[in-house]
C-alpha positions as CSV (number, residue, x, y, z in Angstrom):
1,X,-25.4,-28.0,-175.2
2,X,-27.8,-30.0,-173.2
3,X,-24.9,-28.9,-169.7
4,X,-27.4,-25.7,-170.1
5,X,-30.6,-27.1,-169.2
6,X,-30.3,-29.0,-166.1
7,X,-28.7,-26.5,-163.4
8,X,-28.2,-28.7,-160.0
9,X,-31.4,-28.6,-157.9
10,X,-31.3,-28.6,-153.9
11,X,-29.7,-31.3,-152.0
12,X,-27.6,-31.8,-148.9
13,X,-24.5,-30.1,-149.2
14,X,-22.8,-31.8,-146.7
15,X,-23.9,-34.5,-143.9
16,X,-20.3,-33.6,-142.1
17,X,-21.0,-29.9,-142.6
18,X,-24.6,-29.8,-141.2
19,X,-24.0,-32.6,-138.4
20,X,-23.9,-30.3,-135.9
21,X,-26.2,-28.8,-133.7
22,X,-26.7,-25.2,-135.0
23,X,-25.9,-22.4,-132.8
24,X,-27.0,-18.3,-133.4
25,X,-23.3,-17.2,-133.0
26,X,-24.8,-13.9,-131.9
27,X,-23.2,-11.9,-129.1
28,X,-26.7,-9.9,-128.8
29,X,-30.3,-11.2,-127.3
30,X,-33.6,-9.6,-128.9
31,X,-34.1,-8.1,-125.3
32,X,-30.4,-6.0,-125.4
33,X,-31.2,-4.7,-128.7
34,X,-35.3,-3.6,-127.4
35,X,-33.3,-2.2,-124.3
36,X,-31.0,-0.1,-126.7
37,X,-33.7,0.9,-129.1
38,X,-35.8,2.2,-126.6
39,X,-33.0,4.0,-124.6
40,X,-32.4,6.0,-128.2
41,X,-36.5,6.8,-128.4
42,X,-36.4,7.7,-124.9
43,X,-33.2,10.4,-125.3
44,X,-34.8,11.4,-128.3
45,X,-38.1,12.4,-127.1
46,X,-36.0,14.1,-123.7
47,X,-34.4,16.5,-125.8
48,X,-37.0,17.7,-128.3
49,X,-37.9,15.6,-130.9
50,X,-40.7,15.1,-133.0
51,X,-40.6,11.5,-133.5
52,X,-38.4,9.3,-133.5
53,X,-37.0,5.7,-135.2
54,X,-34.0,3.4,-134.5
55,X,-32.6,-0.1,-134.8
56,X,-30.4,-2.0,-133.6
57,X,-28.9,-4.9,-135.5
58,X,-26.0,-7.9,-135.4
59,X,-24.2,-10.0,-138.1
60,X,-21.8,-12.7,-138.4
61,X,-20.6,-15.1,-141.0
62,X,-17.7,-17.2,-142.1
63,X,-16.0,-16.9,-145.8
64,X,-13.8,-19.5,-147.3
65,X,-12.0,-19.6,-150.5
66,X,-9.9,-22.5,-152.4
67,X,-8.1,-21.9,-155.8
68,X,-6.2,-24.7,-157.6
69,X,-7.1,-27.2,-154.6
70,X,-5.2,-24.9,-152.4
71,X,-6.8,-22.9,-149.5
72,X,-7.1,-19.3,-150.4
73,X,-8.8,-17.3,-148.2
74,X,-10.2,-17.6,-144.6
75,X,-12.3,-14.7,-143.5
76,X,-14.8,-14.2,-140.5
77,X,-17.1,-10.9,-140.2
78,X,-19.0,-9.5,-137.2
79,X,-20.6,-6.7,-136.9
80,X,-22.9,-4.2,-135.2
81,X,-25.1,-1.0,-135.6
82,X,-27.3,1.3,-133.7
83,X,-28.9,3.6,-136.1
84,X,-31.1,6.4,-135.0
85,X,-33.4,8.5,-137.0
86,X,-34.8,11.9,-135.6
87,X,-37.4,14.2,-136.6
88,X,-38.1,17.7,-135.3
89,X,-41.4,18.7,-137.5
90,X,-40.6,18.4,-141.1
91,X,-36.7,18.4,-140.8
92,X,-34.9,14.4,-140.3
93,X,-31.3,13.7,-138.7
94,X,-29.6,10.5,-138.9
95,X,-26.6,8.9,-137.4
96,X,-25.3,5.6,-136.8
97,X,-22.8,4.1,-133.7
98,X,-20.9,0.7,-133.8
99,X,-20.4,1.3,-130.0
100,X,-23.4,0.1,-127.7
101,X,-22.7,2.1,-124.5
102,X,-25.0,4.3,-123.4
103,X,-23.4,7.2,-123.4
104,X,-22.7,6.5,-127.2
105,X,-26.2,5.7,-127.5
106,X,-26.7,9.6,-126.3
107,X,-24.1,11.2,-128.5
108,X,-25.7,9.8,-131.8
109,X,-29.3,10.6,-130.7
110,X,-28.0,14.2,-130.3
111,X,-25.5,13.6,-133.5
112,X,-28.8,13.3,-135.1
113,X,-31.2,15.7,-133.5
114,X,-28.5,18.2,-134.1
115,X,-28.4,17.2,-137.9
116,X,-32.5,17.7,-138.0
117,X,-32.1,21.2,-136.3
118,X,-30.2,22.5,-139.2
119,X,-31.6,20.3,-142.4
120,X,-34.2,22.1,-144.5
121,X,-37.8,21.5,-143.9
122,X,-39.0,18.6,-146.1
123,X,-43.1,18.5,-146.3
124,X,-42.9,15.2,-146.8
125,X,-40.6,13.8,-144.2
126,X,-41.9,11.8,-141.5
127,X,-42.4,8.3,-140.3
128,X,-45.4,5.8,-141.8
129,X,-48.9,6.8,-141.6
130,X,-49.9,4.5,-137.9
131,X,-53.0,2.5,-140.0
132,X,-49.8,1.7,-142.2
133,X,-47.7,0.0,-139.5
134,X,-47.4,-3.6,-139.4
135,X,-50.1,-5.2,-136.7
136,X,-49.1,-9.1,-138.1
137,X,-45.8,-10.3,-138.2
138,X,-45.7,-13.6,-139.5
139,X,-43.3,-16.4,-139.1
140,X,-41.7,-16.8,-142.2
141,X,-38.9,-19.1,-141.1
142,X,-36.0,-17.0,-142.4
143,X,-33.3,-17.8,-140.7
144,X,-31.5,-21.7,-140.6
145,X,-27.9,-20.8,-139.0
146,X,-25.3,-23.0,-140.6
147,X,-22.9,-24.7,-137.9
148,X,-19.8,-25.1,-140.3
149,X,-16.6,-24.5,-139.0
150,X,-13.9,-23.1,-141.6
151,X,-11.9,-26.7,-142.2
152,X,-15.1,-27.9,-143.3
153,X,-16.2,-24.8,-145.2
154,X,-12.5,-25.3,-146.8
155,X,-13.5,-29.1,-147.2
156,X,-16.8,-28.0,-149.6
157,X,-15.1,-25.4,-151.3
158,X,-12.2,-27.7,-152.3
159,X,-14.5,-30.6,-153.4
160,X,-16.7,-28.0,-155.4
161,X,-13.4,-26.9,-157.4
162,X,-12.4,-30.1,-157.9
163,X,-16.0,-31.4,-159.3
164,X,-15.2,-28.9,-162.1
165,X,-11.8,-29.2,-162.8
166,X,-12.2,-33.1,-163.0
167,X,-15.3,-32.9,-165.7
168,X,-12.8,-32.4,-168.3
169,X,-9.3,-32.4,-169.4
170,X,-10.4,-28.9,-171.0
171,X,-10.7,-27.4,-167.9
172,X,-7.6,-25.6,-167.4
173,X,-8.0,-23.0,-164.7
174,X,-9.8,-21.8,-161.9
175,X,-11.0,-18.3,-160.6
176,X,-11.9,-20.6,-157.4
177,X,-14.2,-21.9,-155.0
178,X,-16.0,-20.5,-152.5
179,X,-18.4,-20.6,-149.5
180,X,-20.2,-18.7,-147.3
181,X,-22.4,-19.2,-144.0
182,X,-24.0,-15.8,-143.0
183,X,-26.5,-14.5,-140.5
184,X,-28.0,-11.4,-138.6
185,X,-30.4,-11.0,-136.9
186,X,-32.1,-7.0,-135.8
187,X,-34.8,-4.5,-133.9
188,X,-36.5,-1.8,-134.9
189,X,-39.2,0.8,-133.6
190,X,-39.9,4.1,-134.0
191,X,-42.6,6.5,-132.3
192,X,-46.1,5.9,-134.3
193,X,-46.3,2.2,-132.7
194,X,-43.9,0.2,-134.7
195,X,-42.0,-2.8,-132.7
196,X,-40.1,-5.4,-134.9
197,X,-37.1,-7.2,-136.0
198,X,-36.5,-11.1,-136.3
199,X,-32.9,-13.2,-137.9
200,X,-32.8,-14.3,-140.8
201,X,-29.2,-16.3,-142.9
202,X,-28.1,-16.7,-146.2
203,X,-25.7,-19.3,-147.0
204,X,-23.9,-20.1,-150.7
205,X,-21.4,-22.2,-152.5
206,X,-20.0,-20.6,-155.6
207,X,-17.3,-21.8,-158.4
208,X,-15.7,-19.8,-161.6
209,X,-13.8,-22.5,-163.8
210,X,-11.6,-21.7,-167.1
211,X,-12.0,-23.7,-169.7
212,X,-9.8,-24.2,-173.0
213,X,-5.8,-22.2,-173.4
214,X,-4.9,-19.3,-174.8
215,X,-6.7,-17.2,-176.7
216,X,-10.1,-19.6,-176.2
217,X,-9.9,-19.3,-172.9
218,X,-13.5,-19.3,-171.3
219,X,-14.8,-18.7,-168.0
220,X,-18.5,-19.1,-166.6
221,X,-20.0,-19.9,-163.4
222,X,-22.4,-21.0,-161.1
223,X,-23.7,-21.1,-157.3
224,X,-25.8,-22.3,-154.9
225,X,-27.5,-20.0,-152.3
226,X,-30.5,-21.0,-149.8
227,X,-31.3,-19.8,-146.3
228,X,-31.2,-23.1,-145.1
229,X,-27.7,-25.1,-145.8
230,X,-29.7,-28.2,-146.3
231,X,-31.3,-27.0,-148.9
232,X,-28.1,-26.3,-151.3
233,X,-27.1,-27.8,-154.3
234,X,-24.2,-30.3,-153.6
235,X,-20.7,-28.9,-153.8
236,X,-20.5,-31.7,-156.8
237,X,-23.2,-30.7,-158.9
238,X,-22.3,-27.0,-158.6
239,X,-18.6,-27.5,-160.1
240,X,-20.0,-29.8,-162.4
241,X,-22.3,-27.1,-163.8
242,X,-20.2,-24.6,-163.9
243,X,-17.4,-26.4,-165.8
244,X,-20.0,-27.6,-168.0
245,X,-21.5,-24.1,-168.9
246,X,-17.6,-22.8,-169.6
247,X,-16.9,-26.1,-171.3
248,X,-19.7,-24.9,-174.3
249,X,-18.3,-21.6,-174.4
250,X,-15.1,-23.3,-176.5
251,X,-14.3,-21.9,-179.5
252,X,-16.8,-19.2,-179.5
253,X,-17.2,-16.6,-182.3
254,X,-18.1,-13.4,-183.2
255,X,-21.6,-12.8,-185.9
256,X,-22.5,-10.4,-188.6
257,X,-24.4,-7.6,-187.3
258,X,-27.9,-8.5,-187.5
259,X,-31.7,-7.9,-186.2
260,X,-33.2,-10.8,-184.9
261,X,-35.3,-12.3,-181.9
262,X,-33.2,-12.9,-178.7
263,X,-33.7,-15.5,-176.2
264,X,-32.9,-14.3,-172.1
265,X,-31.7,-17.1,-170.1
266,X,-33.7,-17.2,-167.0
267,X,-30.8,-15.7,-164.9
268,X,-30.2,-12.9,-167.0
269,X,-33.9,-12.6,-167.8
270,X,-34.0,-11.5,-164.1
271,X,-32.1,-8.5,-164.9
272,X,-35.5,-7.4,-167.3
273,X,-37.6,-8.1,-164.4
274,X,-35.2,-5.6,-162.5
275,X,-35.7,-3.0,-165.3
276,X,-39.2,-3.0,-165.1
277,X,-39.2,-2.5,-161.0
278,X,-36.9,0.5,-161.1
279,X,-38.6,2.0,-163.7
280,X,-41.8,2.0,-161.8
281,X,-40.2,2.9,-158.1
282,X,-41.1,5.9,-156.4
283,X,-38.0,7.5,-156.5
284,X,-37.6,7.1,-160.3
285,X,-40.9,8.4,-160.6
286,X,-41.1,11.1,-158.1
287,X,-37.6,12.4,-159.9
288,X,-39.4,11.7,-163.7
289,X,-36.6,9.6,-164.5
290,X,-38.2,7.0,-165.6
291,X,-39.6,5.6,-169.2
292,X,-42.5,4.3,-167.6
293,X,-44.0,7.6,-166.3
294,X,-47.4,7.8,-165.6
295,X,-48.0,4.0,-166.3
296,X,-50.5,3.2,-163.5
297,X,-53.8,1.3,-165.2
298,X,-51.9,1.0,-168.8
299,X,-50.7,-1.8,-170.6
300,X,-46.9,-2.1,-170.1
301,X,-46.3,-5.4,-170.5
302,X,-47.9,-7.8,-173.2
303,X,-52.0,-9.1,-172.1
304,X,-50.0,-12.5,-171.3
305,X,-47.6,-11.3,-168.7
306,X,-48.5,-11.3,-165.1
307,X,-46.3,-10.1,-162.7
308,X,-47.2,-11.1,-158.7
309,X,-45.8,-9.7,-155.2
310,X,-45.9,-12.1,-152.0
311,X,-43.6,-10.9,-149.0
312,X,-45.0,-13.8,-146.7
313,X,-43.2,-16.8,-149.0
314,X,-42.0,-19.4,-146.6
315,X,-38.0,-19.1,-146.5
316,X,-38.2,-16.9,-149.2
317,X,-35.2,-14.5,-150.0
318,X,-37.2,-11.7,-150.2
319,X,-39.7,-12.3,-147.6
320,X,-40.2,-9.8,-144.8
321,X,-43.6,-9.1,-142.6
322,X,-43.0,-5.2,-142.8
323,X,-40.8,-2.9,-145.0
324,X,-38.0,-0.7,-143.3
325,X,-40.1,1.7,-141.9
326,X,-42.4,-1.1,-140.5
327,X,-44.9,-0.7,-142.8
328,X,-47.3,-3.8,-143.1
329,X,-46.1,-5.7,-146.2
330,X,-48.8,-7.7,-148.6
331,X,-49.3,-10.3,-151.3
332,X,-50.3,-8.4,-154.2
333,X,-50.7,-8.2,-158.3
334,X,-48.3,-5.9,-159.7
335,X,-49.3,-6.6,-163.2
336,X,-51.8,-7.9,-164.5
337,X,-52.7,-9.4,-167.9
338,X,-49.9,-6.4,-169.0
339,X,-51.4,-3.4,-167.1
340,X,-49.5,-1.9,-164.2
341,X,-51.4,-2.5,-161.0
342,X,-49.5,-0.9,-158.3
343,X,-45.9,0.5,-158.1
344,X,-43.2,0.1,-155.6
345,X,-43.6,2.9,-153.1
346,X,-42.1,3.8,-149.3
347,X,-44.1,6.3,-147.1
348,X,-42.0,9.4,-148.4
349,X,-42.3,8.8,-152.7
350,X,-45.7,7.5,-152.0
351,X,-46.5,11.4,-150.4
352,X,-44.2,12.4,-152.9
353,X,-46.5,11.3,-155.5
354,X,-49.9,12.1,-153.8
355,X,-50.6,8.2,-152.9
356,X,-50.2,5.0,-150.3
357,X,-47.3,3.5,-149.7
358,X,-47.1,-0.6,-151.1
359,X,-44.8,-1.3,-148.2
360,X,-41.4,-1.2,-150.4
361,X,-39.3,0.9,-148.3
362,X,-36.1,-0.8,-148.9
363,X,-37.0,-3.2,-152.3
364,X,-39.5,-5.3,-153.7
365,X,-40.3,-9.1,-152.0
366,X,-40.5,-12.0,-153.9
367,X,-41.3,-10.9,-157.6
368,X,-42.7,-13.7,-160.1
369,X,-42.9,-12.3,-163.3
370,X,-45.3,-15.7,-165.5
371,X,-47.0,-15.8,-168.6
372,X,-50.4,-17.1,-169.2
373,X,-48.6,-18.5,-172.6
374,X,-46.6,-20.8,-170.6
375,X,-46.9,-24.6,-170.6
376,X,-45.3,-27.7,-168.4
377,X,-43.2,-28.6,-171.0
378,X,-41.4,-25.4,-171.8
379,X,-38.1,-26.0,-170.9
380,X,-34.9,-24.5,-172.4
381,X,-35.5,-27.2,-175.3
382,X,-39.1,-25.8,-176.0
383,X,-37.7,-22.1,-175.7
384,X,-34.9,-22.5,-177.9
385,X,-37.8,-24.0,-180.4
386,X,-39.9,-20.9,-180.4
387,X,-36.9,-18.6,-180.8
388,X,-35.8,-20.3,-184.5
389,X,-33.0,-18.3,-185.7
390,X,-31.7,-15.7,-183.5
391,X,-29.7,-14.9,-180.2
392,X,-29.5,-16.9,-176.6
393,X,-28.0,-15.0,-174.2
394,X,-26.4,-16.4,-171.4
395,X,-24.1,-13.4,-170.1
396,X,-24.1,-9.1,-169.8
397,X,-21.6,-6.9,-169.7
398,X,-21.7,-3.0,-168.9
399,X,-24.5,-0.8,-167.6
400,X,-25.8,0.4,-170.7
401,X,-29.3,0.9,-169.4
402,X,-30.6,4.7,-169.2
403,X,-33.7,4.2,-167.1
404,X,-34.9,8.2,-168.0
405,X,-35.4,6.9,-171.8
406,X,-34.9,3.3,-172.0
407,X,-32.6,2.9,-174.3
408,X,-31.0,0.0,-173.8
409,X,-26.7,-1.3,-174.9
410,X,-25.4,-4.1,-173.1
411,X,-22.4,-6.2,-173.9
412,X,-23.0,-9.9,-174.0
413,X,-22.1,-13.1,-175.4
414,X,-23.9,-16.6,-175.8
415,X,-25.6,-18.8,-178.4
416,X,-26.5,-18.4,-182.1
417,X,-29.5,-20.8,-182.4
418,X,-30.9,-22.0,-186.1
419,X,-34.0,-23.3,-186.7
420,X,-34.6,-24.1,-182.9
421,X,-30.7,-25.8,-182.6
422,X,-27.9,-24.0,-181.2
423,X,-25.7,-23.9,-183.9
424,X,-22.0,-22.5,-182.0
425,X,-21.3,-20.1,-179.1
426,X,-20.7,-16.5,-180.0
427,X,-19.2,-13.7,-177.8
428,X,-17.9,-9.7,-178.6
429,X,-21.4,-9.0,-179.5
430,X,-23.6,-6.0,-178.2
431,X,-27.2,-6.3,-177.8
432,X,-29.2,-2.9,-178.3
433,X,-33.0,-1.6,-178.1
434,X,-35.4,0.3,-176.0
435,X,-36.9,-1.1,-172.5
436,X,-40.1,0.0,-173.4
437,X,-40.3,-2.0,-176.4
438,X,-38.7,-4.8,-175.3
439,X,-40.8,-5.5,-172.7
440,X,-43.8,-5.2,-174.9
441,X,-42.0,-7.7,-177.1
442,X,-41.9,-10.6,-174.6
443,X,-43.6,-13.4,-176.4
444,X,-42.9,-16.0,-174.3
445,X,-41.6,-16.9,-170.5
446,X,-39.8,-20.2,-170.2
447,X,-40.9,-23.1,-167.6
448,X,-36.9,-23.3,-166.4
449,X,-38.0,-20.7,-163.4
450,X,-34.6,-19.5,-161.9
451,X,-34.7,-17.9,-158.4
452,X,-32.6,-14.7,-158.4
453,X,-32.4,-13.4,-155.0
454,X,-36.0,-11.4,-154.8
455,X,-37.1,-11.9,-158.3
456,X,-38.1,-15.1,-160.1
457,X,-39.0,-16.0,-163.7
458,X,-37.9,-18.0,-166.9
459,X,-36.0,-17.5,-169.7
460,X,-37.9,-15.0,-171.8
461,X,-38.3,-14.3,-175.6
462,X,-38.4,-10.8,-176.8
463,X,-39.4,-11.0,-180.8
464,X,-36.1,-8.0,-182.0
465,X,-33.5,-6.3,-181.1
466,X,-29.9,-5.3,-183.1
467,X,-27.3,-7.2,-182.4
468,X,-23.6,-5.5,-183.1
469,X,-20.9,-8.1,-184.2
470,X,-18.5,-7.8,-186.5
């Protein structure tokens, strides 16, 4: 089981594939898209509005796919959007063109003032607050374009599917290979002083191996994604992981049903960390659909669990210098020591709710949820030590989460682990509680920190929860 603990850290991905000279592929400067933003503000104040918003944004990318060493799939997007948002007193219009001309530009200003006219009057629509707007825009080196043609992207894909078909005789199949090289790049303003936009890219290589015949057939998976290409995992050591993950999957069974500890692994645990920021998000609380109602200065997490905000993280996949309505964004503590600090609030469920927005119009940035509790040396090894008998998750199935209670069903399948060991795989099992408690229960976060798009954290321990088997 040890093909667990060591997931494939950064490395070149290819010195063919990033040789070149990178190139934006863009088909639209920063000036065009200030030139078609403020054409929309200007038709917009002309014929009556309010105020005013739009953006104008770009992207491009190239998709490749290899099953069975065998091209699959060559694909190539481009797109393009002008969106417009218009406000005539309390009442808001949107509407959206693909087609840059101007006198598109005027028909979906007036597409959207005309939409306003007729909305009901909303006290709480409006743009940000002006002291709100973002006055610094950092830097935050976002965006690393990717010069790979597709018989190179082909070339990775291929040798990633063949790393994990090669790692064992038992590896019998393949979902395929994949990779993907993607950018865009946008500007927005609106009429209480907001001017931004900058490009940012997002590149991936991804595998999904089958292990064992039959009726023990397994399949698992792994990937690699980075905004900078040089900093990916090696097509190699992705399809080596990936086998190896489906490869202890074998002969996996189902268990008793039982009560016991259960042990997240860190790219699953993200999925708690998830939990915890819808259930505190303005529109969940606004709408009182949410277990953690009124939690704001109470202890919703355990005194050892921190949870910490920073938008300005360099090359971070969640780092941006303002929200989506420009709002300035900021490092901050969203829990501390288990008490809820701040929630995650855009200018309209912040009024909503009778506060500030956070600047989270549009998600949260960079989430690290940590534990006080947590050493150096707790690795996967050290977790699987403090869990002793009980449950390691490595994959969920179903949406079984009801975010107005908490309760909590998911299907899943994974480890059973004995007196710190793991003892054989198990699957067909569903894991069952209440978010409220479980978070509470978190008695440990792992060291093994996994990055999962905005959120990052360690496997984490949560002391019970019932476990349906056979």
């Amino acid at each position: 089981m040890n093909t667990l603990k060591t997931p494939p850290t950064a490395a070149k991905a290819s010195a063919k594939a990033t040789a070149k000279t990178p190139q934006s592929g863009f088909q639209y400067s920063r000036a065009h898209f200030e030139d078609l933003v403020d054409t929309a503000l200007k038709h917009a104040k002309k014929i009556g509005a309010t105020d005013a918003g739009a953006e104008a944004s770009e992207g491009c990318g190239l998709s490749v796919s290899a099953r069975l060493g065998e091209l699959e799939n060559v694909e190539r997007n481009r797109d393009k959007s002008l969106g417009v948002t218009v406000y005539v007193g309390k009442k808001r219009g949107n509407a959206s063109t693909s087609d840059f001309s101007r006198t598109a530009i005027m028909q979906t200003v007036q597409a959207a003032y005309d939409i306003a006219r007729f909305t009901a009057e909303d006290p709480m629509a409006g743009l940000p607050d002006e002291a709100d707007i973002a006055k610094v825009q950092p830097e935050l080196d976002l965006f690393h374009p990717w010069a790979i043609d597709s018989a190179q992207a082909a070339v990775l894909a291929l040798e990633c599917e063949a790393a994990a078909l090669s790692t064992s005789k038992r590896i019998t199949n393949s979902e395929g290979a994949g990779v993907s090289a993607q950018q865009s790049h946008f500007f927005s303003a609106h009429t209480h002083g907001f001017r931004g936009g900058y490009a940012s890219s997002r590149h991936s290589i991804s595998v999904a191996p089958i292990a064992g015949k039959g009726a023990n057939m397994q399949r698992d998976a792994w990937y690699s994604s980075m905004r900078d290409a040089a900093e990916l995992a090696s097509a190699q050591a992705v399809g080596r992981y990936a086998a190896e993950r489906a490869l202890s999957r074998l002969k996996s069974r189902k268990i008793p049903t039982t009560e016991c500890p259960v042990l997240f692994e860190s790219p699953v645990a993200a999925g708690l960390l998830g939990a915890y920021v819808q259930a505190t998000s303005g529109g969940a609380l606004y709408r009182k659909s949410s277990f953690l109602l009124d939690s704001l200065g109470k202890r919703v997490l355990p005194k050892h669990i921190n949870i910490s905000e920073d938008p300005n993280v360099l090359r971070g996949k969640g780092s941006s210098p303002f929200d989506e309505e420009g709002v300035q964004t900021h490092a901050r503590q969203v829990v501390k020591a288990g008490v809820c600090e701040g929630y995650f609030l855009s200018t309209y469920s912040a009024r909503k709710l009778g506060m500030k927005t956070t600047g989270n119009a549009g998600g949260s940035h960079n989430l690290v949820l940590s534990s006080s509790r947590t050493r150096k040396g707790d690795d996967l090894d050290a977790m699987l030590k403090k869990l002793g008998t009980g449950l390691f998750v490595i994959e969920l199935m179903g949406q079984g989460v009801n975010y107005v209670t908490g309760d909590y069903s998911r299907g899943a399948s994974g480890f059973w682990v004995e007196n710190g060991e793991i003892a054989f795989p198990v699957h067909e099992i569903t894991i069952a509680g209440n978010l409220k408690t479980m978070l509470m229960g978190i008695e440990a976060v792992g060291a093994d920190a996994y990055n999962y798009g905005a959120k990052t954290v360690g496997s984490i321990l949560v002391n019970r929860m019932k476990v349906a088997g056979s």
